[in-house]
DSSP file (Angstrom, degrees, kcal/mol; ACC not computed):
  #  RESIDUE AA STRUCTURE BP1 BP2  ACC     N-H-->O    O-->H-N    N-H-->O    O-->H-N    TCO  KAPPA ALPHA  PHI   PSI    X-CA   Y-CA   Z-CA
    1    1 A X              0   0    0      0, 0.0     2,-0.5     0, 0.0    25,-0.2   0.000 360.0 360.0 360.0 127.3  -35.0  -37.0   81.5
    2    2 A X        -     0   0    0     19,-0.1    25,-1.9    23,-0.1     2,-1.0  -0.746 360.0-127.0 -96.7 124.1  -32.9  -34.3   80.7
    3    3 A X  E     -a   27   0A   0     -2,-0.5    45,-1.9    23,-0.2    46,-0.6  -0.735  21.2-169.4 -97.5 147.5  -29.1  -33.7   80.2
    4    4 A X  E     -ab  28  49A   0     23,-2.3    25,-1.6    -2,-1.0    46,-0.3  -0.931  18.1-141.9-134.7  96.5  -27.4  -31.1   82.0
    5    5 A X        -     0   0    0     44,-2.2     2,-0.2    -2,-0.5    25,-0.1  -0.381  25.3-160.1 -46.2 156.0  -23.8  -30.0   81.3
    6    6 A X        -     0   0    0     23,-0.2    26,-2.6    44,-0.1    25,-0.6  -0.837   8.9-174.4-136.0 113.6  -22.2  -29.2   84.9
    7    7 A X  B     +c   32   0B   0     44,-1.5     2,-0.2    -2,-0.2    26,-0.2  -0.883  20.6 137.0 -94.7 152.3  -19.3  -27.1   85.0
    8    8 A X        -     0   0    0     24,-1.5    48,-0.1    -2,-0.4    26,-0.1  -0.624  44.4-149.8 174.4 127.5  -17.6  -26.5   88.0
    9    9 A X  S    S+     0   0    0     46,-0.3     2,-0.8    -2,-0.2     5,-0.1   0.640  86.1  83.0-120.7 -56.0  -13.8  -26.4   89.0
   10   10 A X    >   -     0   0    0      1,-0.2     3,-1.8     3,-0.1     4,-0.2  -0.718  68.0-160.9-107.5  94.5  -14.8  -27.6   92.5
   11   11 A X  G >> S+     0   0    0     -2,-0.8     4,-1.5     1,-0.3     3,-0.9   0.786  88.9  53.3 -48.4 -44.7  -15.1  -31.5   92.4
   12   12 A X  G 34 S+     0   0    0      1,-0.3     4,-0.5     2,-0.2    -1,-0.3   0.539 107.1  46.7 -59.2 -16.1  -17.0  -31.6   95.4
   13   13 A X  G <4 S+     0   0    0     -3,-1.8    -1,-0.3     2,-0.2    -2,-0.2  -0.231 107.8  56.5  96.2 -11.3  -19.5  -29.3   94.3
   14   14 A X  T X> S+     0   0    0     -3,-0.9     4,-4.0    -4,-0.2     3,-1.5   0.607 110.9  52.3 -73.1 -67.9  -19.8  -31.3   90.4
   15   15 A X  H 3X>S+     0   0    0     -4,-1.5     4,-3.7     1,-0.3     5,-0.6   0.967 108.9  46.9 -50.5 -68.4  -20.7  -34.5   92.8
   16   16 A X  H 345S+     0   0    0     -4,-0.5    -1,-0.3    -5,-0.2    -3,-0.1   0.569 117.9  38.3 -77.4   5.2  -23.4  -32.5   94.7
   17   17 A X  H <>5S+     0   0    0     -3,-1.5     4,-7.6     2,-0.1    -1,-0.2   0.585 115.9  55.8 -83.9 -43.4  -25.3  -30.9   91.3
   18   18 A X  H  X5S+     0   0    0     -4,-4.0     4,-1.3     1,-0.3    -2,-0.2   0.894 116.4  42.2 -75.8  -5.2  -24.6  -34.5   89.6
   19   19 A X  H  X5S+     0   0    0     -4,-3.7     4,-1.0    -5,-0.3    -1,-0.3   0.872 107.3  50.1 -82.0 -23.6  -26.5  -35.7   92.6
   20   20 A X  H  ><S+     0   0    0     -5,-0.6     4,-0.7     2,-0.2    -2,-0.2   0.883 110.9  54.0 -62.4 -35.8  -28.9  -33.5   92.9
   21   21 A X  H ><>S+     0   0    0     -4,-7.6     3,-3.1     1,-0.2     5,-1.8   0.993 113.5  50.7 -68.0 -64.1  -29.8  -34.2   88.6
   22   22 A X  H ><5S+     0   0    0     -4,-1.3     3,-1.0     1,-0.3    -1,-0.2   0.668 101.6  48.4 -22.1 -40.6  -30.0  -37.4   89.6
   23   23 A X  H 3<5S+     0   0    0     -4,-1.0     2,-0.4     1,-0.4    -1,-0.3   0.806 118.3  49.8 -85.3 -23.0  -32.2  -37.3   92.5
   24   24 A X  T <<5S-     0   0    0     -3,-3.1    -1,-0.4    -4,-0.7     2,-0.2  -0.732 122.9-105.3-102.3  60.2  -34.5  -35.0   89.9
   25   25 A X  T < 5S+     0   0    0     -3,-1.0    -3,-0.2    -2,-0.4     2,-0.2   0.260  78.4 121.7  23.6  38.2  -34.2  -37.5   87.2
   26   26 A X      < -     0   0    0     -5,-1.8     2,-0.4    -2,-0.2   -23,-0.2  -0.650  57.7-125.3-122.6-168.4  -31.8  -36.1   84.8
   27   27 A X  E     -a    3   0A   0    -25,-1.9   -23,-2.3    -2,-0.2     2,-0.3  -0.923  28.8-125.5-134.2 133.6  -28.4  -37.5   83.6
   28   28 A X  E     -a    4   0A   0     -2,-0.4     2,-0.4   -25,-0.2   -23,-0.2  -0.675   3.7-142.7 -74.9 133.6  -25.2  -35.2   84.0
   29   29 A X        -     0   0    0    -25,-1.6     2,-0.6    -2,-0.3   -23,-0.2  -0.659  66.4 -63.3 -86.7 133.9  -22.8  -34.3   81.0
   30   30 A X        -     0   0    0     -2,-0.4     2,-0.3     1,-0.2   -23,-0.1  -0.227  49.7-110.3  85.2-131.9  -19.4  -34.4   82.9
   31   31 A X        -     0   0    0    -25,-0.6     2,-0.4    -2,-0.6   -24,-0.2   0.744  39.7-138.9-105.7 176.3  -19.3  -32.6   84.9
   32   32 A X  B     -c    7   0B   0    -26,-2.6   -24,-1.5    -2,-0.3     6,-0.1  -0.956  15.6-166.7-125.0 102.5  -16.9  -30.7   83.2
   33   33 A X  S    S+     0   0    0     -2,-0.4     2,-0.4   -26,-0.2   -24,-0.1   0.824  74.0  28.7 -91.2  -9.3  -13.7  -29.0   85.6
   34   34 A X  S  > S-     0   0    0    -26,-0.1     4,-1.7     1,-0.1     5,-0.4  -0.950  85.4-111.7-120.7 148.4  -12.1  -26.4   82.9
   35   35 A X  H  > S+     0   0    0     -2,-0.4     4,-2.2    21,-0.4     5,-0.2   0.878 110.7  66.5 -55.9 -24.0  -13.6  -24.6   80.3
   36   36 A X  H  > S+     0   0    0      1,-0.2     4,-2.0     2,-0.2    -1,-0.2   0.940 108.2  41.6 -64.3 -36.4  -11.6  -26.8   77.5
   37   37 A X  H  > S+     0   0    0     -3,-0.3     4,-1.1     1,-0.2     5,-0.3   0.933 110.4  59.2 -89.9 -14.7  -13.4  -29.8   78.5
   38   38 A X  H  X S+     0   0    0     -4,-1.7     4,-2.0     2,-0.2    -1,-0.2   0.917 112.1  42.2 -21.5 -50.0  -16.8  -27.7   78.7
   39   39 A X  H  X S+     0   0    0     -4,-2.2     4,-2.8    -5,-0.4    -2,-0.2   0.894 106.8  59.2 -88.0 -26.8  -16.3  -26.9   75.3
   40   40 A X  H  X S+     0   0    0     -4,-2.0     4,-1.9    -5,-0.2    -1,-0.3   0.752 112.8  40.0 -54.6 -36.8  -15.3  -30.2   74.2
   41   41 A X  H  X S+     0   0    0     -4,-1.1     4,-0.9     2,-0.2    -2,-0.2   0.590 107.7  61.4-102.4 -13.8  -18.4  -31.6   75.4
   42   42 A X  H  < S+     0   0    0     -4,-2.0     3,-0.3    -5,-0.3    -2,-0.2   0.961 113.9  38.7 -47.2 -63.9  -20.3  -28.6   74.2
   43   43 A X  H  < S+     0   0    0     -4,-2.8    -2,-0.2     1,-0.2    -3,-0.1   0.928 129.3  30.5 -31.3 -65.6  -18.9  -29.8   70.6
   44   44 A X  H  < S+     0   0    0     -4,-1.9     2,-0.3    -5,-0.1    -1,-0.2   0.498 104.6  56.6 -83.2 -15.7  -19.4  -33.6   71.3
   45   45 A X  S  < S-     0   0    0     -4,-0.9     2,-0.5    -3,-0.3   -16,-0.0  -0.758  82.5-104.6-151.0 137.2  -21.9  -34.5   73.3
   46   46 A X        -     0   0    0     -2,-0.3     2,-0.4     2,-0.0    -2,-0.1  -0.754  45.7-176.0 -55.7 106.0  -26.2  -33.9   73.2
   47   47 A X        +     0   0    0     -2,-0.5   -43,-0.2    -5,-0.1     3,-0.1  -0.962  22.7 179.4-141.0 124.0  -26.6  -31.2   76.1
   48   48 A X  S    S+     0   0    0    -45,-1.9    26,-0.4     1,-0.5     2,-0.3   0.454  76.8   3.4-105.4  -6.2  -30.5  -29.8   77.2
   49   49 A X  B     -b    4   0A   0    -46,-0.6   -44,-2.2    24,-0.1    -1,-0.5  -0.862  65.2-144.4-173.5 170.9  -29.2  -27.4   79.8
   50   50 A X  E     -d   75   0C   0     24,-0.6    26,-1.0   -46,-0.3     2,-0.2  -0.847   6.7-163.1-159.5 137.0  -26.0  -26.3   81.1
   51   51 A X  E     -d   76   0C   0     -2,-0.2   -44,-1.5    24,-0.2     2,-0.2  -0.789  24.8-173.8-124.8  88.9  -25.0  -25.3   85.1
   52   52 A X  E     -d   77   0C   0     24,-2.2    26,-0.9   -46,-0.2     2,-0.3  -0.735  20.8-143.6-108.1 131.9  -21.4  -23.1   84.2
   53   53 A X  E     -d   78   0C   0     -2,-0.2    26,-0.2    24,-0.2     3,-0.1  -0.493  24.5-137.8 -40.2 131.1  -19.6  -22.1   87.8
   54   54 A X  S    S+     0   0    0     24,-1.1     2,-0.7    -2,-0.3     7,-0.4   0.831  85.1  67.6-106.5 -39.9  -18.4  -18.6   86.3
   55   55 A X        -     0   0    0     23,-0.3     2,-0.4     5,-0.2    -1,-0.3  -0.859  63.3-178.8 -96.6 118.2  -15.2  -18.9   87.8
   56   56 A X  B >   -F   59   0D   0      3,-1.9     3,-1.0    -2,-0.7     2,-0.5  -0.631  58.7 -83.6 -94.5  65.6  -12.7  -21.8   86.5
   57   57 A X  T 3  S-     0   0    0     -2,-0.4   -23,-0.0     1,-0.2   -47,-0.0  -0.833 113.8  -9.7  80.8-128.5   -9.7  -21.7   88.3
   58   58 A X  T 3  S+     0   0    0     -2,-0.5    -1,-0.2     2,-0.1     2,-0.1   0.446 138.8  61.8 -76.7 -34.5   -7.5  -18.8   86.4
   59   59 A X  B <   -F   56   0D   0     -3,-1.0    -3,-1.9    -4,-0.1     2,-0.2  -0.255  68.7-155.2-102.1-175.8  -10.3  -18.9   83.7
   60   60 A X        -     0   0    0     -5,-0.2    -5,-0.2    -4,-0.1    -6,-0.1  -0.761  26.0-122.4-141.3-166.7  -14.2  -18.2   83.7
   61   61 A X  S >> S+     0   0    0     -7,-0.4     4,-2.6    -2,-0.2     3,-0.7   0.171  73.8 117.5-130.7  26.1  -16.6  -19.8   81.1
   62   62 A X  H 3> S+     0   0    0      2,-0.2     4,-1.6    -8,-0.2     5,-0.3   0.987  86.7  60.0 -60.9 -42.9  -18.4  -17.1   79.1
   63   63 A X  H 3> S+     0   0    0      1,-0.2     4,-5.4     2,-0.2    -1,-0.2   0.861 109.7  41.0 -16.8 -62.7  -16.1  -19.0   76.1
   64   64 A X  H <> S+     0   0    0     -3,-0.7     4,-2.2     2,-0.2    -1,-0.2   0.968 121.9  41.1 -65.5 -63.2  -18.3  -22.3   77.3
   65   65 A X  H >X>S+     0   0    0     -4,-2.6     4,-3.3     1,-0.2     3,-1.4   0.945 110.1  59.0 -63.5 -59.5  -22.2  -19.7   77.6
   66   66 A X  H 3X5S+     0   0    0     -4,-1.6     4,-4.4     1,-0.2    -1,-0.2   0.914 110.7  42.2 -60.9 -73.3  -21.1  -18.0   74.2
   67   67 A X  H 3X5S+     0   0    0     -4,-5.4     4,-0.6    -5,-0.3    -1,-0.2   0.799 119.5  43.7 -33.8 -34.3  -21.2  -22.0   72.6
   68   68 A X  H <X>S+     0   0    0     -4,-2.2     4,-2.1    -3,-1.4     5,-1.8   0.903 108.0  51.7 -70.8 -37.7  -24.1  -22.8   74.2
   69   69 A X  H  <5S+     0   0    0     -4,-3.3    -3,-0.2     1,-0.3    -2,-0.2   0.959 108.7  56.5 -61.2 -38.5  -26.1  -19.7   73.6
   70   70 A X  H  <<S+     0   0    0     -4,-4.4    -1,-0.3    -5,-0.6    -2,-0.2   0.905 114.1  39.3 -68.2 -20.7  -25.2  -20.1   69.6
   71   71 A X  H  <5S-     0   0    0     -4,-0.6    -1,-0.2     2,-0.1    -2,-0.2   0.857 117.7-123.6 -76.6 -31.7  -26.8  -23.9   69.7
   72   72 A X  T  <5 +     0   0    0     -4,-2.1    -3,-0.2     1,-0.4    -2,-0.1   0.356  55.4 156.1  98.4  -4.0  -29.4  -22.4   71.9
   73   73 A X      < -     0   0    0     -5,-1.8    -1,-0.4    -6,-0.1     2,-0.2  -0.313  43.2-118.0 -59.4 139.4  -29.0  -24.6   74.8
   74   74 A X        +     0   0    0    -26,-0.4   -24,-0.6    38,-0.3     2,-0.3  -0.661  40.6 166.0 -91.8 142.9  -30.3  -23.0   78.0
   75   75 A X  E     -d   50   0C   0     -2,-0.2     2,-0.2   -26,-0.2   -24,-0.2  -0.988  20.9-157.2-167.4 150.5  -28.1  -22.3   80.8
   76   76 A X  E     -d   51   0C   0    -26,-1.0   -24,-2.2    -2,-0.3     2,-0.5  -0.693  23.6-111.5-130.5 172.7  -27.6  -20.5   84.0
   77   77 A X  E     -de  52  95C   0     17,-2.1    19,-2.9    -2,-0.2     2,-0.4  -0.832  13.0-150.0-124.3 156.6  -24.9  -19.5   86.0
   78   78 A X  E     +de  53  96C   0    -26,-0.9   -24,-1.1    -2,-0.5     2,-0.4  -0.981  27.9 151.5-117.6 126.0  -23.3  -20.3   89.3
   79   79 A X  E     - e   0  97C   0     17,-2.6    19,-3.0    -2,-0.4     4,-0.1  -0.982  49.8-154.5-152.5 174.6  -21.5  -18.0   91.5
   80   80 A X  S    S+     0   0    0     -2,-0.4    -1,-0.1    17,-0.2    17,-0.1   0.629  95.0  63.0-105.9  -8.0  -20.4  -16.9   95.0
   81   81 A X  S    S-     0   0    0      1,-0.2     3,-0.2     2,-0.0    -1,-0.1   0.496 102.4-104.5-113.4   9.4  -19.9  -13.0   93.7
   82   82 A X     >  -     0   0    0     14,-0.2     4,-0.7     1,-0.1     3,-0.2   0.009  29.6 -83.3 111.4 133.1  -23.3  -11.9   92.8
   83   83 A X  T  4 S+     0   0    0      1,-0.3     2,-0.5     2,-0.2    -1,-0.1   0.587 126.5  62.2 -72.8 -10.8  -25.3  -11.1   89.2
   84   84 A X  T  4 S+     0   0    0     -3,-0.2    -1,-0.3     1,-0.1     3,-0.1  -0.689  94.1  63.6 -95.5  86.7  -23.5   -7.6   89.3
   85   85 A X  T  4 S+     0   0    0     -2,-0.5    -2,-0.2    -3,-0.2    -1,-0.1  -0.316  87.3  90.8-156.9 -45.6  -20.4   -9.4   89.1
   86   86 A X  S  < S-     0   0    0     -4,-0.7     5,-0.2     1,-0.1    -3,-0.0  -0.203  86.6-104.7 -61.8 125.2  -21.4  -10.7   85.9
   87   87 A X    >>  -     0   0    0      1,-0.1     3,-3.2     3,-0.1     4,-1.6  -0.300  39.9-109.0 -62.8 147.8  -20.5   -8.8   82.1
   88   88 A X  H >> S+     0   0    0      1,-0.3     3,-1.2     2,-0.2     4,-0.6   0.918 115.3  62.8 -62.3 -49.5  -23.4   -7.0   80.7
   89   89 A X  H 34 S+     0   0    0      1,-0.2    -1,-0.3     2,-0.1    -2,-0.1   0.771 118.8  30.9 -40.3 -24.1  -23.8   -9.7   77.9
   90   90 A X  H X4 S+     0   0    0     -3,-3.2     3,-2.5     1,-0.1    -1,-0.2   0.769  91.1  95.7 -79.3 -26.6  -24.4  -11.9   80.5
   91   91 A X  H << S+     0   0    0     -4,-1.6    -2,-0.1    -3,-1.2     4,-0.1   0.685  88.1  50.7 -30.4 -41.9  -26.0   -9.8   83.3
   92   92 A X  T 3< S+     0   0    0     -4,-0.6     2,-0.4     2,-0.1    -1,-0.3   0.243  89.1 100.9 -91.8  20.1  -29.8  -10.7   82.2
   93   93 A X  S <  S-     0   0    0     -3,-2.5   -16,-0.1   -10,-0.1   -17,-0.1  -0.799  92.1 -90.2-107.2 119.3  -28.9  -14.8   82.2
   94   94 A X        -     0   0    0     -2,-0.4   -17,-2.1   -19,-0.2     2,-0.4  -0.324  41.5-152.9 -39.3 131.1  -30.2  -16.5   85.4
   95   95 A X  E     -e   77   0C   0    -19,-0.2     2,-0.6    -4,-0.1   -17,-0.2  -0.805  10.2-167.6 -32.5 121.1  -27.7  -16.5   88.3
   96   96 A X  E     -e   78   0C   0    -19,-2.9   -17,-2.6    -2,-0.4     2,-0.2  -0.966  25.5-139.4-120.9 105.8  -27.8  -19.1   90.9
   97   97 A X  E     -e   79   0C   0     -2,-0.6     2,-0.2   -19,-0.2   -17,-0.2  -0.490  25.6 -71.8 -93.7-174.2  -25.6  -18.0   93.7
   98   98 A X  S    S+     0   0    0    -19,-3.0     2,-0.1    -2,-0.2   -16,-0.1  -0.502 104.5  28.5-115.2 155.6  -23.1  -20.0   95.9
   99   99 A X  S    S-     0   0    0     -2,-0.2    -2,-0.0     1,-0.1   -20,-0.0   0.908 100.8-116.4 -50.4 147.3  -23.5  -22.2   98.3
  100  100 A X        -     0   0    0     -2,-0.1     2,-0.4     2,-0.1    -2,-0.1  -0.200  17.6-147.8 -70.0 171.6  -26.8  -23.5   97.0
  101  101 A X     >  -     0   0    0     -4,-0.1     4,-1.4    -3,-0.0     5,-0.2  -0.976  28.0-150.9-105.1 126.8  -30.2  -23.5   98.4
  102  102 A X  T  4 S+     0   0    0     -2,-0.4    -2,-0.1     2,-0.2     0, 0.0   0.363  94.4  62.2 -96.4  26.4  -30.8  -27.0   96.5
  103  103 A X  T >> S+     0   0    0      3,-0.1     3,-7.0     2,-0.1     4,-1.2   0.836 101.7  50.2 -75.2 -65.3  -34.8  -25.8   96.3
  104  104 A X  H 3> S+     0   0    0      1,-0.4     4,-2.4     2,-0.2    -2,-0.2   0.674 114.7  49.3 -43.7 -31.9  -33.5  -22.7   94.1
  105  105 A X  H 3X S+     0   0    0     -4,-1.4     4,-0.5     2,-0.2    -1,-0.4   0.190 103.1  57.7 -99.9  10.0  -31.6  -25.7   92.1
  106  106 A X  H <> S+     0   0    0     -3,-7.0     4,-2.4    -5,-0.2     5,-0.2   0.734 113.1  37.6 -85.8 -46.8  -34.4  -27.6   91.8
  107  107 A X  H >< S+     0   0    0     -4,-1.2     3,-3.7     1,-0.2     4,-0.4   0.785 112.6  54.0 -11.3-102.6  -36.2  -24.8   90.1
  108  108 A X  H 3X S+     0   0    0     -4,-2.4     4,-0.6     1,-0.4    -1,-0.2   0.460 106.0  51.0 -30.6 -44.7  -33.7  -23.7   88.3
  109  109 A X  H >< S+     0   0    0     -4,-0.5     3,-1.3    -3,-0.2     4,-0.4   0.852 113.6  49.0 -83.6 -13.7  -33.1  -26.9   86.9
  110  110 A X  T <X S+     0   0    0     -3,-3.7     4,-1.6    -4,-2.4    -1,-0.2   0.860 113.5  48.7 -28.3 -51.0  -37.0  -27.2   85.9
  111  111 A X  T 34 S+     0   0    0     -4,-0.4    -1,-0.2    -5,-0.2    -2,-0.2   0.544 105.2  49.5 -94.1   8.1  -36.9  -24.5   84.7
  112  112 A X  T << S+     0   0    0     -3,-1.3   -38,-0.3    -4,-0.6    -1,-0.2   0.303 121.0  40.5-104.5   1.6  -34.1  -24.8   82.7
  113  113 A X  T  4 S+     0   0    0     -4,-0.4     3,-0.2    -5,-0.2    -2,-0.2   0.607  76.2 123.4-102.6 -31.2  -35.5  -28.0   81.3
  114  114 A X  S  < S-     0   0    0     -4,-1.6     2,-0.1     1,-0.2    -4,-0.0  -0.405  79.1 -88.7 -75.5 156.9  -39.1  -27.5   80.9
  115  115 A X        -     0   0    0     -2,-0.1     2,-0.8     1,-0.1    -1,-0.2  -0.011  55.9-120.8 -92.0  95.5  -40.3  -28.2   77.2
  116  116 A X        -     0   0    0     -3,-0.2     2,-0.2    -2,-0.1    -1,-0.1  -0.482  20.9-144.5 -86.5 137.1  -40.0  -24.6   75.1
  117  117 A X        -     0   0    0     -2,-0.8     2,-0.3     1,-0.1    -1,-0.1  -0.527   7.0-131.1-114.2 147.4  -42.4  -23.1   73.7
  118  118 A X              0   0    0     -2,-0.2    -1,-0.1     1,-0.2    -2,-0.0  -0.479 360.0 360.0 -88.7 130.3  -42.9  -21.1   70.6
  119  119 A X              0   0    0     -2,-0.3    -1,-0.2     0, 0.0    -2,-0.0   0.544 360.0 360.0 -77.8 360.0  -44.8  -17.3   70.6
């Protein structure tokens, strides 16, 4: 079982990822609705993946992918506008877009999960 930060803004939309980890047998971080408490449970908290909603409100969360990336924790992004939407330090970082397909998020969380391996 894996834990999986979820950010996301849109409380209805954190319920239907932390069900979805669930229903795939992982345990949710959060969910997390602003980027301060993102980062707060970045800090606090034992995290094996990350699902960041790129838009928070007013805010976005590269703050929140910038923490992760420096622990190394793996993480994808969620959005409704598209992976050219995205700043080029992120550009090459999976993209899940909005509204899910929740096969694409079962991948993705497989694949964000599965056991890494060393060249």
């Amino acid at each position: 079982m894996a834990r999986v930060l979820v950010v996301d803004d849109e409380a209805l939309i954190a319920m239907m990822l932390s069900d979805l980890l669930a229903e795939y047998g992982h345990e949710t971080v959060g969910p997390a609705h602003s980027e301060g408490q993102a980062l707060d449970l970045v800090a606090s908290t034992p995290i094996d993946a990350a699902i960041l909603d790129v838009t928070l409100g007013d805010h976005d969360c590269f703050a929140v992918a910038e923490a992760l990336g420096q622990r190394g924790i793996p993480f994808a992004f969620a959005t409704g506008h598209g992976a050219q939407a995205m700043p080029d330090a992120f550009r090459e970082r999976i993209t899940v877009s909005k509204p899910f397909d929740f096969e694409v998020v079962r991948r993705l969380i497989d694949e964000l999960v599965a056991p890494q391996t060393l060249p």
